[in-house]
N, C-alpha and C positions, 0 to 999 in steps of 0.2 A: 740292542740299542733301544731304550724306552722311547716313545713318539708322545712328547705332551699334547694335549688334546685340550680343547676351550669348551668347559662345562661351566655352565651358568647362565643368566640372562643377561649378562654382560660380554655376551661374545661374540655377537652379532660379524657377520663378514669374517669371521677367520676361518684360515684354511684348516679341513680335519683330513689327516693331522695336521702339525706346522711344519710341512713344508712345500718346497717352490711349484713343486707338479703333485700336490695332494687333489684328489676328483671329487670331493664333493666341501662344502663350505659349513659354517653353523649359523642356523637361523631358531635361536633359542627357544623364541616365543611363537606364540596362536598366533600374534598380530603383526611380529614378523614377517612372519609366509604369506599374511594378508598384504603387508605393506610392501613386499617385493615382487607380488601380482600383478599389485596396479601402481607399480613404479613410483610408489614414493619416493622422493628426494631423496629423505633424512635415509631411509634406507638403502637405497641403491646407492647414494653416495659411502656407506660403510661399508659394503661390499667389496673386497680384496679378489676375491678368487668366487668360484661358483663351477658346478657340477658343468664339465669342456661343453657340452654340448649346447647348453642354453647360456651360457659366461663364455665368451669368448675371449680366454687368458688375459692375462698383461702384456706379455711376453709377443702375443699374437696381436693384440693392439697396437702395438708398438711396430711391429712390421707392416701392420697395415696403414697405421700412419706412413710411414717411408714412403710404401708405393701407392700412397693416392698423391702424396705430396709429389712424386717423380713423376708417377704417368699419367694422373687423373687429367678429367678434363672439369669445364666449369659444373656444380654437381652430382659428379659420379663419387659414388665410394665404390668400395671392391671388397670382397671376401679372397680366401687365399687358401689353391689346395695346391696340393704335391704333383700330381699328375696334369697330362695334356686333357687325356680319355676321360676322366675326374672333372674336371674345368668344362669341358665340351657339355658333359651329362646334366654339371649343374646350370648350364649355360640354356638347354633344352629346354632344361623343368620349370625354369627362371621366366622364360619366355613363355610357356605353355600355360602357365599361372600366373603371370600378371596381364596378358591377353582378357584371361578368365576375369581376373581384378579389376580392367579398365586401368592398370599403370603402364609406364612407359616400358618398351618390351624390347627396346633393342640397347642390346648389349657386346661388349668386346672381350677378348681375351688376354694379357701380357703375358707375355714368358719371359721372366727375369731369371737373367742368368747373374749370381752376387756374385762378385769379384774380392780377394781380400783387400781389405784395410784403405778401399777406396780407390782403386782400380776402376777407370770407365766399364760400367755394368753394357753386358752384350742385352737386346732386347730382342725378342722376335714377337711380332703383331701381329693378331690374328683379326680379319676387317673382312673375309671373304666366305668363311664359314667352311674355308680347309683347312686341312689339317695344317698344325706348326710342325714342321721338318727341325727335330731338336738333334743336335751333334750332344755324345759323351760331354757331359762336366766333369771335368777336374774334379779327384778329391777332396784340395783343397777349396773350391768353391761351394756353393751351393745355389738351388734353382725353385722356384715358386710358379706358378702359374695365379695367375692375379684375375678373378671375373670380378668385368667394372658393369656396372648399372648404374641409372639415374637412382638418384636419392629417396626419392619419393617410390619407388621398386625394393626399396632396404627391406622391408618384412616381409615382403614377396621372395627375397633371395635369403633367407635366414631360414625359410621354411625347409629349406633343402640340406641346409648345413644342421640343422637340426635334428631332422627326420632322416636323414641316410649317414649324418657321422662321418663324411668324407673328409673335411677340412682336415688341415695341420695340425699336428697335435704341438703342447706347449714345448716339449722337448727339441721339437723340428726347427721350430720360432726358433728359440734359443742357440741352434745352433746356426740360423740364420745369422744372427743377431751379432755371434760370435768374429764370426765371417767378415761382417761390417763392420770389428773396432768396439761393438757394444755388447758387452759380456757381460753386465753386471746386474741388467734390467731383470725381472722387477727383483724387490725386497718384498721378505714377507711379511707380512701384519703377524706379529706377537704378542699376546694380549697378557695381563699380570693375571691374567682368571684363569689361564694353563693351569692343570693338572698330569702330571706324569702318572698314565696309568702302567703299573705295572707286567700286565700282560699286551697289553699291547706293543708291539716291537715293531721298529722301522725297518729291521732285516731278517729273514726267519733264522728261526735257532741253529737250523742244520745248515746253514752258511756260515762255513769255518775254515780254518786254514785249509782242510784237510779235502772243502769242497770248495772253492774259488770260482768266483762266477765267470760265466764265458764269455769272451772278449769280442767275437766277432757274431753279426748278427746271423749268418750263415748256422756258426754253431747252438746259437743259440735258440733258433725258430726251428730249427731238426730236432733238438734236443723236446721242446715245447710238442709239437708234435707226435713224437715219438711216448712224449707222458700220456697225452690225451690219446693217442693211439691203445695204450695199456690198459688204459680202465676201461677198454670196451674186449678183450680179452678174455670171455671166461670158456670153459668146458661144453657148458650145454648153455642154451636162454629157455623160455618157456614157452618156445612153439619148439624145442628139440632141434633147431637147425644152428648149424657154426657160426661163429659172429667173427671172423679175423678180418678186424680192421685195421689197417696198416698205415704207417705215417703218412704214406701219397693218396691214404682217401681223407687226411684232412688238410684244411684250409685255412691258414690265417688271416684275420683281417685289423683295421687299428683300433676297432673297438666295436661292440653287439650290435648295434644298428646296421653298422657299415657290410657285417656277414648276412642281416636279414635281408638290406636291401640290395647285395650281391647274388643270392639266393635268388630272390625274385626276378633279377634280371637274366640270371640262368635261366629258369621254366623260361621266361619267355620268350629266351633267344633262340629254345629248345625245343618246345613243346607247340602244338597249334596255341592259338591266341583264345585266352577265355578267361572270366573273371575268378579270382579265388574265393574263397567261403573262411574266412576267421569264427573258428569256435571255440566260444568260452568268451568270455572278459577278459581280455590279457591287455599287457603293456600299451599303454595309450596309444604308445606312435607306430606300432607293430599296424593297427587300422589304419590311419593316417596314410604311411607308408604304399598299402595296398589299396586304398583308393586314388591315391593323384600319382599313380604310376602305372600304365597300365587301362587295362580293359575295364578296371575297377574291382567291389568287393562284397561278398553278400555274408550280412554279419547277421549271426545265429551268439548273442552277448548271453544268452545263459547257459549255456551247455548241457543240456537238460538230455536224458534219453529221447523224453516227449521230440524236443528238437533234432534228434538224431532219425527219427521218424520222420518229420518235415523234410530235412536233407535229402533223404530217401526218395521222397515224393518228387521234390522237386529234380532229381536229378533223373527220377525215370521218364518225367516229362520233357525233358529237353533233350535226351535220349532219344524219344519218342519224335520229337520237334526233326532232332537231325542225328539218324543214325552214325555217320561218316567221323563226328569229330566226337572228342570226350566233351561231357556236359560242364567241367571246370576245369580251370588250372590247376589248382591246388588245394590244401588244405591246411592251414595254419593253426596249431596250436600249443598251447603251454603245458609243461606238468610238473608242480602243479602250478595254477594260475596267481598272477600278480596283479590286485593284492589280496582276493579271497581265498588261496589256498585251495581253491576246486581242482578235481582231478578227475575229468570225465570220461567216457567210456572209451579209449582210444581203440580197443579189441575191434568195436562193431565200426567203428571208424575206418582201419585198415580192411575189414571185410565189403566195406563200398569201396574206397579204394581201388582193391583186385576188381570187382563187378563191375566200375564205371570208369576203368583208365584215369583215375587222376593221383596227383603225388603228394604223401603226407609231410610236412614241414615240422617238426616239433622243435621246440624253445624248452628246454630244460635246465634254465638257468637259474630256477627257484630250487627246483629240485636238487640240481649237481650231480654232475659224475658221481660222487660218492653214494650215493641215495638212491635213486633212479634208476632204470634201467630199459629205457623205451629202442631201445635199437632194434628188436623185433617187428616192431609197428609203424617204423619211419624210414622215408626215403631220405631224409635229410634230416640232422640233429642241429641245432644251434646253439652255442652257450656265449653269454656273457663271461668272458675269464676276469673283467674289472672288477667283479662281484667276490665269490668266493675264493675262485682258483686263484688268484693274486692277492687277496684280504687283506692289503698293505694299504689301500687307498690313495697307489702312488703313481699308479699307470692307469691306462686303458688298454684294453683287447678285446677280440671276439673271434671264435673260430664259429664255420660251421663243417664241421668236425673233421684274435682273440678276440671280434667276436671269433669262434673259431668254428668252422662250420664242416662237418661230416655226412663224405658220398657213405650209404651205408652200401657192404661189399655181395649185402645177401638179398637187394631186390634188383627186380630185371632192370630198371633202367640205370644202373650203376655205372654201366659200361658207356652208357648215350653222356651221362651227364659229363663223370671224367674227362670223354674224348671233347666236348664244349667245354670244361674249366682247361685243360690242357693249353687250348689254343686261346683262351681269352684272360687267364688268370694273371692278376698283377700285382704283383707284390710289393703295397704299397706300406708296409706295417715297416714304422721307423726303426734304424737298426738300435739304437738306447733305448727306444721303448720294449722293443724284443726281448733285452737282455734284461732289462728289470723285472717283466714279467717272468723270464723261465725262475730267475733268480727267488721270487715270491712262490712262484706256485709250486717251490720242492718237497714246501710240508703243506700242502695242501691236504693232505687225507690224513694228517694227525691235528690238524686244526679242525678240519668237521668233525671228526670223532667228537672233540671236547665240545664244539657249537652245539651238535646236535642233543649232548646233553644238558647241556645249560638250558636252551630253550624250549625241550620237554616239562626241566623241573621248572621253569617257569610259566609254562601253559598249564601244566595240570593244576597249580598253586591258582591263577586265574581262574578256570573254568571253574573252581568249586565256587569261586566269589561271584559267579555271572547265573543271570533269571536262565538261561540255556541247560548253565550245568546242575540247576536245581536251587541256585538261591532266590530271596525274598527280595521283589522290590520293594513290596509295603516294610524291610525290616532294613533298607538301605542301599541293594544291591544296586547298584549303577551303568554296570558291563553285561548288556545284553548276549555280545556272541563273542568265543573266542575263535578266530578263524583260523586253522591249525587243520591241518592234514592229520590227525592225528583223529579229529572231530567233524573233519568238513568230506565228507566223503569218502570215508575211509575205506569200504570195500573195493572203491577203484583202486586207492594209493595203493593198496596190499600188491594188487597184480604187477604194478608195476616198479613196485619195492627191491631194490634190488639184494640177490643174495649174493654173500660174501663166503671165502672160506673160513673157517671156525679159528684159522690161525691170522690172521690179516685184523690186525690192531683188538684181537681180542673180544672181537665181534661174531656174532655172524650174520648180522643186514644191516643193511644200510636205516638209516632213521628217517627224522620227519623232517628235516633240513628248522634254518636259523629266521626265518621269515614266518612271522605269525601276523593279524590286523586284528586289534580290536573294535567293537562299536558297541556304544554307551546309548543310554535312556536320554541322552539333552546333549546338546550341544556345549550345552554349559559343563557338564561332566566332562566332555570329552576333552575339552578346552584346558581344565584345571589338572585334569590327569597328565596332559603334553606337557604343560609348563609347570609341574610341579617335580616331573622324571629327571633324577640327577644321572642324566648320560649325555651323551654326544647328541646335537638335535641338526639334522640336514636330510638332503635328498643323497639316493642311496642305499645299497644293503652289502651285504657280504663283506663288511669289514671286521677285523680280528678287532674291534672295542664296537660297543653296542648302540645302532644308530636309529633314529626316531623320528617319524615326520607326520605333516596331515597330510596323506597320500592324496585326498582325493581336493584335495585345496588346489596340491604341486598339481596334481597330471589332468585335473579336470574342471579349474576354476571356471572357464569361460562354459562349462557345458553340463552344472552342476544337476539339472533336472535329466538330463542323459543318462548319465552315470546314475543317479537314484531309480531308474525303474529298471538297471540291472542286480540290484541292492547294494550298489556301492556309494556307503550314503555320505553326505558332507561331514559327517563328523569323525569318520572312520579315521582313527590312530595306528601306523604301520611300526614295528617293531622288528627290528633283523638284532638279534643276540650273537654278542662277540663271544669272546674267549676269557672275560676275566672271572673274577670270585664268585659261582653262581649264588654265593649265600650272601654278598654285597649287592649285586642284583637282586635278588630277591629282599634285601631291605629296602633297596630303593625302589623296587616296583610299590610294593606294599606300603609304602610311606604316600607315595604318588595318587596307590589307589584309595589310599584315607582323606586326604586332602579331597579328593571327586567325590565321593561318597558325603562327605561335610559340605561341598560346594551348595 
């Protein structure tokens, strides 16, 4: 089934793709992205849908409406998650940060139980800071936990729904919605500027009669686990020790934040108390995240070896300081990094590690299962599955190992962490959401194959055009760096490249994955180059058609001189390459890059 897509500067606010739970939106233009920053009217009112985490559905507005209309008090709105334990934590963070803020800090919690078709709703209120004692709901019903706050606390309680991923997702709403008589909310915004791209599909190919998606969420998060369990399955790794990961060392969650900030809540619940170290530049809220939770966060943003030597130092002195406990919680990072592409020395990384008792975290959700292969060097893996492993743009996930999150089975504390996810693990990943992802992720590993070569043949096509790979600016060039694992680091990538057997899609390793950034000589290049690119234009990567943003506008407007002395500069253009015709890609980069080049 083709999925039409809204290409053009006329597509502002529609869902990519078009339809009702698509996760990410189109924001065509440079001015766009500006204009949705700083909340333009004209644009925020065109806005339809937006990327769950920072748009909070219609679907989800719409239930939120109900219960501030039912329970509110004078002022209070509410945000809305699944869980009690959920609702409590955002209730903590909510309080602990608007204290910090100077806003109002006391808040409540509802537990609405929805009754069909209008049935008096059961309520239980939480006013004492104990727990809600919740009885089984009915199938046929469904239940919400509602955190109310003063008005004036709203972006104070946003920071949490934001940065840990917890809320409902759209599908949840929906079938809230259902429950109450209202089935029909929202409609999607369909624009005449649709394009039906031909490789892009709304269902993958290998969903056929012959494979029928699975109907219960039960089978179908075993199923999802049991995949990701597979690609970490090989014979040898390259430290020569067994890697059998098994479905019950991974974890699912409702989408990659929500495993990160699962994760962290493990070490801590786990581990003595101490701050973590994020290295590298990664995902904006990934710091965020680890600094307003917790002990805090000591960020090393280049990932430099030179820094791996700082690390060192500093960790012998606190060492030194207090022999008794480990000198950090953790250590956090990507491979390779989003959105430069770095891939730094993980090797010397896990050798402090073992020396100073602390535990590696890696995020290899640029990378992919398919590509990668850091499970040797990580005590925990994390991936984004909304990204590549789902590339439908129609769910969220995350494990950590949809986000989906992985105890690895080959370091010592495998055994400490399991027996803490055992007793605290909650299974809060919606059952329709479950089944759309297993359902997307079956051709996951014949969709990267073709990703990864699309967006070689279009990196290599680049770099010849860029001052980096040898061209002239005095003769035109425009495209200073093309930032590609291929280019940015490559003797780390290599180590951690994963090898394949020689019969397994006709390969034998994995590639450089579908995420490349470029950066241009002017802003004004870089500007003409975005809005001159005939693809899909939002926040986002890993979707099977090919998505394009100003990375560092979306994840770092408010803190643009920050992000420039780690080089990730304002004008930087992120590029994730889908699955279509790379020789129609390739006219339209080339077309895009002549227009900058004439700018």
């Amino acid at each position: 089934m083709a999925a039409p897509l809204p290409i053009g500067n006329d597509t502002l606010g529609c869902p990519l793709p078009a339809v009702l739970h698509a996760i990410t939106v189109s924001l065509p233009t440079w001015s766009d992205n500006v204009g949705y920053l700083t909340n333009q009217e004209a644009i925020i009112d065109a806005m339809s849908t937006g990327y769950p985490r920072f748009f909070i559905h219609r679907s989800i507005q719409k239930l939120v409406e109900i219960c501030q209309e039912k329970f509110g008090l004078s002022r209070e709105l509410c945000l809305l998650y699944p869980t009690q334990s959920i609702a409590e934590h955002g209730k903590e963070f909510t309080h602990n940060q608007a204290l910090l803020a100077g806003k109002p800090s006391d808040l409540r919690i509802v537990h609405y139980v929805i009754h069909p078709m209008g049935d008096p709703p059961s309520i239980l209120q939480e006013t004492s800071g104990l727990p809600v004692v919740s009885q089984s709901v009915p199938p046929q019903y469904a239940e919400v936990f509602a955190l109310f706050f003063h008005a004036d606390t709203y972006k104070v309680a946003r920071r949490f729904w934001e940065h840990c991923g917890l809320g409902i997702s759209s599908r949840y709403a929906e079938h809230c919605l259902s429950v109450l008589g209202i089935p029909d909310f929202p409609k999607v915004k369909i624009s005449k500027f649709f394009r039906v791209c031909g490789k892009t599909d709304l269902i993958p190919k290998s969903l056929d009669a012959s494979e029928p998606p699975l109907t219960t969420g039960a089978d179908a998060k075993a199923a999802l686990r049991r995949r990701i369990a597979s690609y970490f399955v090989r014979d040898e790794s390259p430290t020569g020790a067994g890697t059998n990961v098994s479905e019950d060392d991974v974890f699912l969650y409702p989408c990659g934040m929500s495993a990160l900030w699962n994760a962290h809540q493990l070490l801590l619940a786990s581990r003595p108390l101490g701050k973590s170290v994020v290295f590298g530049f990664l995902y904006t809220d990934t710091l965020k995240v680890l600094e307003k939770s917790g002990p805090g966060a000591i960020f090393y943003g280049h990932g430099r070896d030179c820094d791996i030597d700082d690390l060192d130092a500093m960790l012998a002195r606190k060492v030194a300081e207090n022999p008794s406990a480990p000198p950090i919680l953790a250590l956090y990072t990507e491979c390779p990094s989003n959105p430069r592409l770095c891939t730094v020395n993980i090797r010397r990384l896990r050798a402090l590690a073992d020396r100073y008792d602390f535990l590696i975290v890696i995020d290899e959700t640029v990378g992919t299962f398919a590509n990668v292969d850091v499970l040797p060097y990580a005590d925990i893996i994390m991936t984004s599955l909304s990204k590549y492993v789902s590339g439908y743009a129609t769910v969220l996930g995350g494990s950590s190992f949809p986000r989906s999150l992985v105890i690895n089975p080959r370091m010592r504390r495998h055994a400490l962490l399991k027996e803490h996810l055992a007793l605290t693990f909650e299974d809060t990943y919606f059952t329709p959401d479950a089944i759309v992802m297993e359902r997307n992720s079956r051709d996951f590993l014949e969709r990267m194959h073709i990703v990864n070569i699309n967006t070689e043949y279009i990196c290599d096509f680049l770099r010849m055009r860029s001052i980096e790979g040898g061209a002239s600016e005095s003769e035109g060039a425009v495209i200073k760096q093309v930032w590609y694992p291929k280019y940015i680091t490559p003797e780390d990538y290599q180590i951690y490249r994963r090898r394949l057997p020689t019969d397994e899609l006709d390969r034998e390793n994995g590639g450089y994955g579908g995420l490349f950034s470029l950066t241009f000589t002017s802003l004004k290049a870089s500007r003409a180059f975005h809005d001159a690119l005939e693809v899909a234009k939002g926040p986002s990567y890993g979707t099977t058609f090919t998505l394009v943003c100003p990375y560092t506008l979306l994840g770092h407007y408010s803190e643009l001189e920050f992000a420039a002395e780690y080089g990730v500069e304002e004008g930087l253009v992120r590029v994730g390459i889908g699955t279509e015709d790379r020789e129609a890609l390739l006219r339209a980069v080339d077309n895009a890059l002549r227009v900058a080049e004439s700018a």
